[in-house]
N, C-alpha and C positions, 0 to 999 in steps of 0.2 A: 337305232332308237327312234322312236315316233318323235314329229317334233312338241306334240303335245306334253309326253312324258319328259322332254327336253322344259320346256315351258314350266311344270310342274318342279321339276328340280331346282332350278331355278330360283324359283320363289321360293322354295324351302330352304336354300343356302342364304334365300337373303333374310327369312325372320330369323333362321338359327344366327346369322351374323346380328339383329338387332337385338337377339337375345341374349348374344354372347357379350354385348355394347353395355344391355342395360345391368347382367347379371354383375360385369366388373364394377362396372362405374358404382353400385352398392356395397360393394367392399370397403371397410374403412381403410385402405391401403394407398397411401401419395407418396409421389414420389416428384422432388422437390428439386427443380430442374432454373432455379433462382440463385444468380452469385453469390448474395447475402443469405443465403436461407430465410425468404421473405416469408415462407410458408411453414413454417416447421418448427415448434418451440426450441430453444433452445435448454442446454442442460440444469441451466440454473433455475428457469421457470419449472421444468421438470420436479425439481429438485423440491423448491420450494411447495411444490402443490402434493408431493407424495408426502408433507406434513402436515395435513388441512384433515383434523381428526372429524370436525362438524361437518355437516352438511353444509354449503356455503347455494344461496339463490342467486343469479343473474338472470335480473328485469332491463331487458334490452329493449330501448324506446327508439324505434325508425321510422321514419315519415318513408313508407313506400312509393308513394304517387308525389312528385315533386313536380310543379306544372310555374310557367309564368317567368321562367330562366330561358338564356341562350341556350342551343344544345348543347356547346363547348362544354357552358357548367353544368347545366345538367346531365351532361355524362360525366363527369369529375364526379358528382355528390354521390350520383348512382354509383360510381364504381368506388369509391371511397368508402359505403356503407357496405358493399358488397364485403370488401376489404376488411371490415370491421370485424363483419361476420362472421364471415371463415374462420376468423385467428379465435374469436368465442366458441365456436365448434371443435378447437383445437383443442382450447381449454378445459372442456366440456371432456372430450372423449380422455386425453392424458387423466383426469383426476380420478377415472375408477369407478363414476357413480357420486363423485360428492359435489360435483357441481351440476344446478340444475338450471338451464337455462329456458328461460320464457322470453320469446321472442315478440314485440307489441308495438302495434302501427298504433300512433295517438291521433288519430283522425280527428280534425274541429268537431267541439262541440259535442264529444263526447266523453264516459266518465274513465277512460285511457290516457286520455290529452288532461284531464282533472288532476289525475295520480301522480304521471310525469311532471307535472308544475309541483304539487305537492312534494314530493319527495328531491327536488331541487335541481331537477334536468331541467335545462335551461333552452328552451324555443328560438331560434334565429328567424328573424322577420326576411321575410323576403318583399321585392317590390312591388308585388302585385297586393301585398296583406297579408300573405299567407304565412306560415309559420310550419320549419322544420323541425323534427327531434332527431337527435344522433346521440343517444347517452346511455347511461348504465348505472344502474343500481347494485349496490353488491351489498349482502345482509348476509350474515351468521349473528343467530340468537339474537341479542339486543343490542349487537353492532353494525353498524352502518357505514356504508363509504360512497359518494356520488360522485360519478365522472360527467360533467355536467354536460358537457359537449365535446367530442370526440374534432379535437383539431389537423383538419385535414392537411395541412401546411407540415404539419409531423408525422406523416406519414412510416414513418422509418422507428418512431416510437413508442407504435401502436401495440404489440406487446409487453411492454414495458410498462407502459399505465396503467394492463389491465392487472399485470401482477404484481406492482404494485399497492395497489389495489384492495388485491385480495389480501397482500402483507398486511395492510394498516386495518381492515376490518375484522383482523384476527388479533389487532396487538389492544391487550386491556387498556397501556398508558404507552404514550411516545417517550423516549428519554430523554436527556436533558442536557441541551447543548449550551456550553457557556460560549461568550462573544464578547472578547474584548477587543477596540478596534477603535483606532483613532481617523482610517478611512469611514465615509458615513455610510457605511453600507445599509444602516436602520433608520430608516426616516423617522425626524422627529416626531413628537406627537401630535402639536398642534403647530400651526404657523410661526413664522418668527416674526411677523408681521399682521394688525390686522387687513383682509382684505386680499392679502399675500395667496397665491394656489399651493396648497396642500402640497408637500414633496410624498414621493413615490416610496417606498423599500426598493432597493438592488434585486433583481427577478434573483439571483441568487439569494438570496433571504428566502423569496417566495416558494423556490425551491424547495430548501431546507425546511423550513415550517410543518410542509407537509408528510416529514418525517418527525421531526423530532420538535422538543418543545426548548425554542430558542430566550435562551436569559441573555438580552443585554447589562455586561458588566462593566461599569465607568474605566476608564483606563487610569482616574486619579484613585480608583477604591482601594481599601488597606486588605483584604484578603478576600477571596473565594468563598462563595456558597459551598455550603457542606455535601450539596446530594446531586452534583453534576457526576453525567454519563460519560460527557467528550468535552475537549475544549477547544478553541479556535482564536488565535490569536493573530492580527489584522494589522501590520504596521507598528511595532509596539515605539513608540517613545514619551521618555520620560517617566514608565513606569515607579509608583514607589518599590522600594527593596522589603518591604511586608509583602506584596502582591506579587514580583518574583521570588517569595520567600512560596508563597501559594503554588505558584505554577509547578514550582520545582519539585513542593512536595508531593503535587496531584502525578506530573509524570512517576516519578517515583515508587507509585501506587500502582503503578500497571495502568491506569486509564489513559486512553491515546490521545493525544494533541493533534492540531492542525498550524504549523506555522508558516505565516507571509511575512517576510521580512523584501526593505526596498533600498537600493541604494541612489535609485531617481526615481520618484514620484511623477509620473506627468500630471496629475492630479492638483498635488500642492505647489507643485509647481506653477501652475495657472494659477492657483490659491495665491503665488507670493506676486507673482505681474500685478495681479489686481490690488495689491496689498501697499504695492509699491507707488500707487496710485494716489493712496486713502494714507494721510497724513494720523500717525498717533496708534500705527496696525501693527503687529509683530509678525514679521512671516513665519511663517510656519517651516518645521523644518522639513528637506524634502526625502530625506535617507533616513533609515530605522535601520535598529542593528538590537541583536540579544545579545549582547558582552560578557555577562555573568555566567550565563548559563552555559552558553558557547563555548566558553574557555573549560570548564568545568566535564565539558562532553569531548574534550577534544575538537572541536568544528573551525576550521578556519574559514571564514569571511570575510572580505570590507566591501563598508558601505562606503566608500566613498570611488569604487571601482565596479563599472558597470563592462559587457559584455559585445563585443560586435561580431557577427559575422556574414562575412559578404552572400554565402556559397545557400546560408538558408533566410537571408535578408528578405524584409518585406517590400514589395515593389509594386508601385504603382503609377501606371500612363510614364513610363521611363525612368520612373523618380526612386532610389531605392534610400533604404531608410535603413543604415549598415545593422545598429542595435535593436530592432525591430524585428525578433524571432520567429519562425513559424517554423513548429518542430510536426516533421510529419511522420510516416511508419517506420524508417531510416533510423529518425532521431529519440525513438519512444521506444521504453522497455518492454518486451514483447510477452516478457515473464509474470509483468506483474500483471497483475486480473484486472486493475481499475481500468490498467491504461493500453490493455490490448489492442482494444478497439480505434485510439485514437487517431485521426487523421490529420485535424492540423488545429495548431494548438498556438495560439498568439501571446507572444510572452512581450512587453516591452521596456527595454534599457532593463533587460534581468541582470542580476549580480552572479557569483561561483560559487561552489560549496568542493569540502574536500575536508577528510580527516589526518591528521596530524598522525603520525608515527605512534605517539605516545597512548592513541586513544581502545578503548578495548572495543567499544560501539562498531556494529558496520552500517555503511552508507550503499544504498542500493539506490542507483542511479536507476532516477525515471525518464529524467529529461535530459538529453547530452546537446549539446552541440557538433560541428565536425571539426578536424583540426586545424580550418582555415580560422578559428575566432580567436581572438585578442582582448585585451581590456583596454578600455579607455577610460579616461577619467570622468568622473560624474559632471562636474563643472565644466567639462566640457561638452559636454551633450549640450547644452543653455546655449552656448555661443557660436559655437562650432559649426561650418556648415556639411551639409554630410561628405561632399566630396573630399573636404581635410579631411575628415575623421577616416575614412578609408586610405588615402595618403599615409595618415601618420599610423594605421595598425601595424599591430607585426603579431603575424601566426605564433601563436603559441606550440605550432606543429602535437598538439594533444585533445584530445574532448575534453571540453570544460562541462563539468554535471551544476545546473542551474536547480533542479529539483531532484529529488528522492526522498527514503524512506530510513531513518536513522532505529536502528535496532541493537537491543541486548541490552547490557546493565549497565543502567546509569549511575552517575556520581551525583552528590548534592552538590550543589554550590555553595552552601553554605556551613561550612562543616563547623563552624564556632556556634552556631545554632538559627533560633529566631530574629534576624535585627529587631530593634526597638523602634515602635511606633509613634514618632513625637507627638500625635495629636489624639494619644490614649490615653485614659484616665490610667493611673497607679494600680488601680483595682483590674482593670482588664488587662494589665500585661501580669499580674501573678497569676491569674487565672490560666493562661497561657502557659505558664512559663513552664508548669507541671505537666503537658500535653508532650507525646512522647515524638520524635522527631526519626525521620526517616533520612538514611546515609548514603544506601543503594538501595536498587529494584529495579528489575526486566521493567521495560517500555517501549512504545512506539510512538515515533516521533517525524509528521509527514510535514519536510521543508522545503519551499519555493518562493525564489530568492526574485519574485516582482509580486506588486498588488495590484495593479491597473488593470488585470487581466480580468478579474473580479466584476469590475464596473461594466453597466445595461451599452455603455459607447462604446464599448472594443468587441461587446458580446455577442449581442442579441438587436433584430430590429423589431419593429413594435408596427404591423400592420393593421389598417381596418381593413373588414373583406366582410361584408353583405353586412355592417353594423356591428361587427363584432369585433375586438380589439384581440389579436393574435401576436405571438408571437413567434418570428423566426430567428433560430439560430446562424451566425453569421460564420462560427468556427464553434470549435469543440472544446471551448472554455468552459461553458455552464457543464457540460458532460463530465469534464476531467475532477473540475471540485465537485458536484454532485457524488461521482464515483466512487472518491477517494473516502469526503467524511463517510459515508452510508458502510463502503469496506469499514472504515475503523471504527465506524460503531456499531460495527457487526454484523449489520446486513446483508450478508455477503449472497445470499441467494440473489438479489438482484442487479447484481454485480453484471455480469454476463451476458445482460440482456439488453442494455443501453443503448447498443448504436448498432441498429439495425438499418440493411441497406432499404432502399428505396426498392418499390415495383418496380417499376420504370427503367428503363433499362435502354441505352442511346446503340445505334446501332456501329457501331465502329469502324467497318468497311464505308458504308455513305457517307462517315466524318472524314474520310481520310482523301473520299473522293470530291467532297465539299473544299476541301483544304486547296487540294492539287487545284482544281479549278479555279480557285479564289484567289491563288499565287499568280496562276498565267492572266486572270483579270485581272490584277493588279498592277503587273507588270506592262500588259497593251495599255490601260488606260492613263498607268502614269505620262509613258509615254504621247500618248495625243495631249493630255492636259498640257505636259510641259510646250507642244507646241501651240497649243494653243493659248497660253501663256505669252510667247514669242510674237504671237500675232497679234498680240492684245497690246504689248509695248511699242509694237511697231503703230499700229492704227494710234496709241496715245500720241508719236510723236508727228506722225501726220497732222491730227487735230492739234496739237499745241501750234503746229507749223502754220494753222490756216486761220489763228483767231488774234490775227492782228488789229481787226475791226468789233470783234465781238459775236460776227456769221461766221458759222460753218457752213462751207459748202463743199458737197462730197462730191470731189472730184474724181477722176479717171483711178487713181491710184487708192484711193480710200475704198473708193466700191469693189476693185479688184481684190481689197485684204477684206473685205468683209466678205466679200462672195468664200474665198476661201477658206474663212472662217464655218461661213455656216457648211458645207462640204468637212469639213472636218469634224465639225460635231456631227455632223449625219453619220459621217464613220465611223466616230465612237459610238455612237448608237446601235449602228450594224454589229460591229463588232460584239457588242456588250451582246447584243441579242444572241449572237452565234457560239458565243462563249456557252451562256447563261442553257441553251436549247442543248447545244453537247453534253453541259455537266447534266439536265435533265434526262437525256435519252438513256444515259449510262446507268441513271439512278432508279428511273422507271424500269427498264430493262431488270435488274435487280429486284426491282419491287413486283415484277409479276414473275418472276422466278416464283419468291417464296410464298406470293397468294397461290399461286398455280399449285404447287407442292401441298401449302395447309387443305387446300379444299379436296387435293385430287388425290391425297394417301390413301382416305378410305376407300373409295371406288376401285382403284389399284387394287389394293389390298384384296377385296372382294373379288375382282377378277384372278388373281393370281393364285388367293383359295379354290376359287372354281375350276382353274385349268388344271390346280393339282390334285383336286376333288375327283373330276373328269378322269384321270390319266391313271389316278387308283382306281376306278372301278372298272374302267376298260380292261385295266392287266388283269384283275380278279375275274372281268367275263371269259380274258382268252386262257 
């Protein structure tokens, strides 16, 4: 073969290879090579969007050209909206045609950047003055839904908001969460003070809001709104028995509950320190218990006995904190949909739950412990320091279930009927009294036996980042209640989609090889400090020896320890270096393995087409 004709081949293997490059890469076909399925809807967004009868618009607002940032971030923001992107293309192709998306750079100062303001995407300043968009408009017909800025810090939640999303710009009216709750999860309305700053809502509220439409109902009030969806009850004490006369007959009704009950508050508990302070103050109590109802379902519980165990205890800088839960994939039920996903889930001084022999209901444990936990007494968390409190446990040798999901047919508690309302008129209890009263009825009933877990301080942190007030998740608290009410009131398409993993992805092998290194550093360096430690109390007692007058003078023996002082830190410096240069060459090493490999497969590839390209046509010449 001429080498001309050699030449010509050649080049013909190499466009039919970038043809065959561009012809795949057009196929809608991914294949999703991320631990979490970072790329890939999951079945419930599926789910939900094969029910999307209308046409639904997504007006996606991107600042393309981001300028006047470090590179660091602005490869963050770029790859962030890239991020965005893709999972909108996802959404896009799954719906069949009913979603249309329009893709839109809001360039200063023009009528793109006019619309985005308008419709309530919200612009992040940057340092220079400049101004990014990262948002999303979602419409069907004369509903409306805006993601005002896509929070890059949540990365992992980024299809979950969009399909959310699309849920709420399809639903005519949100439903209707009742909220009784003696924790203050609802910020007042106005100050208790003039002059005083505005309190916040619990970002669980904030949450919740954005589904459903939350009624705060007094914990003194004598019954229930008539046209509640779900209800959610926060710590109850002191309830009137009209208002658990409500509850009891709302479960009864088929509509699902959400109960927190506490048998240590760390909450009111700080509530009573301070209370204890302030002459003429009632503390508050720090344990909550449903007695009536409890008893009536079968459940046994006390509030006055909280939960320790060493083996899933929270630990922090050595310090571990025995009743201070962290329930992770181990200790979560894998069955239930809300809490599949969970990872670690902060519970504190929780209480037990468990049915009685007698009870027809079942209990379907969400949250376990292992069978190293015990109870300890509530009053004694207050006093106790933790090392007693681990001293004095003793293994139950069983899983204690802290939360679950109480199901089947309930009983009233009330089976004599309505109690009487002392502060009703004559007239309103006959009116009543003809209203027909419910005995049994199938319900659902989700109990979790702490409320602190609740609160923005065990939850969530609250960053600013380029002017913008963000929040990150600390644990999977907000996840867990988010999950559950949204299951029980039915939401269940969005179930599934919650906790999604991260892009990012750490590499395992260079942790492991960080680690080893960072042992044997540890270990030479102890050692030189310790002598150099040695040498430092020797040199003290030289100088104590020589300041009889008030001069030091560095005699023969002073300079001797300090020479070998500084010889010794040079060492540890060598040392540090030789370490620090080994654990790199091993890691670099590694690192140009896998560059070498990502750049060099396709030229490989191409060659190894060619010699086999080659080697068929020669046998077809001979």
């Amino acid at each position: 073969m001429k080498t001309s004709t050699k030449i010509h081949a050649a080049i013909l293997i190499l466009v039919n290879f970038l043809l065959l490059h561009y012809v795949l890469s057009s196929i809608p076909l991914r294949i999703d090579m991320t631990a979490g399925n970072s790329f890939t809807l999951s079945v419930s967004a599926k789910s939900l969007l094969s029910k999307v009868e209308e046409p639904v618009r997504f007006d996606f607002y991107r600042t393309r050209s981001v300028e006047g940032l470090s590179p660091q971030i602005k490869m963050h923001i770029q790859n962030f909206g890239d991020r965005v992107e893709q999972m909108l293309r996802q959404f896009e192709r799954a719906a069949n045609g009913k979603i249309i998306l329009d893709r839109i750079d809001p360039e200063p100062d023009t009528p793109a950047e006019e619309n985005a303001i308008a419709a309530g995407v919200h612009g992040q300043s940057l340092p220079n003055g400049d101004t990014i968009f990262l948002g999303l408009v979602i419409s069907q017909g004369d509903s409306e839904h805006v993601i005002p800025f896509f929070d890059w810090n949540k990365e992992g939640s980024i299809e979950y908001d969009i399909a959310k999303a699309v849920h709420e710009a399809q639903q005519l009216s949100k439903p209707k969460l009742g909220l009784i709750s003696t924790l203050p999860l609802k910020a007042p309305p106005m100050p208790m003070m003039p002059g005083q700053t505005p309190q916040e809502d619990q970002y669980i509220i904030s949450e919740l809001e954005s589904s459903f439409n939350v009624e705060v109902i007094e914990p003194t009030a004598s019954e229930l709104p008539q046209d509640l969806d779900m209800l959610m009850v926060i710590h109850p004490i002191g309830l009137p028995e009209t208002l658990l006369f409500g509850i009891d007959q709302f479960t009864l009704s088929g509509k699902p509950m959400f109960l927190a009950v506490d048998p240590s508050s760390l909450f009111f508990r700080s509530q009573q320190q301070q209370n204890q302070m302030m002459m003429g103050r009632p503390n508050p109590n720090t344990s909550s218990d449903f007695q009536p109802l409890f008893s009536a379902w079968g459940v046994s519980y006390s509030a006055s006995e909280a939960i320790a165990d060493p083996d899933i205890a929270y630990t922090q800088q050595n310090t571990m904190q025995p009743a201070w839960l962290i329930f992770r994939e181990d200790n979560v039920a894998e069955d239930f949909l809300p809490a599949a996903e969970l990872n670690a889930v902060l519970l504190l001084e929780a209480g037990s739950l468990n049915l009685d022999e007698s009870s027809k209901l079942t209990l379907e444990p969400i949250l376990q412990t292992t069978e190293s936990a015990g109870s300890v007494a509530g009053m004694m968390l207050q006093f106790a320091q933790q090392g007693a409190l681990l001293n004095q446990l003793e293994a139950s040798n069983e899983k204690q279930t802290v939360a679950g999901l109480l199901s089947g047919e309930f009983t009233t508690a009330f089976p004599n009927g309505k109690p009487s309302d002392p502060s009703a008129s004559p007239e309103s209890e006959e009116t009543t009294e003809g209203s027909d009263q419910l005995y049994t009825g199938e319900g659902n009933v989700f109990i979790i036996t702490d409320t602190d877990w609740l609160l923005d301080q065990f939850s969530i942190q609250r960053q600013n980042f380029l002017g913008m007030m963000t929040i990150q998740p600390i644990n999977d608290n907000l996840t867990m209640g988010t999950n559950i009410i949204e299951f029980l009131g039915g939401s269940q398409d969005l179930i599934g989609i919650r906790s999604k993993g991260d892009e990012a992805r750490s590499f395992e092998r260079v942790q492991a090889m960080e680690v080893e290194a960072q042992k044997q550093y540890q270990i030479k360096l102890q050692e030189v400090e310790e002598k150099i430690s040695e040498m430092n109390q020797e040199i003290q007692q030289l100088v104590t020896q020589q300041q009889g007058t008030g001069l030091i003078v560095a005699g023969p023996e002073l300079s001797n320890a300090l020479q070998e002082l500084r010889e010794n830190e040079a060492n540890m410096r060598a040392e540090r270096r030789v370490i620090r240069r080994e654990l790199r060459k091993d890691i670099d090493a590694l690192k140009w393995k896998l560059v070498s490999l990502n750049i060099g497969y396709s030229p490989i590839g191409l060659v190894i087409f060619g010699f086999i390209f080659y080697r068929m046509r020669k046998q077809k010449a001979l």
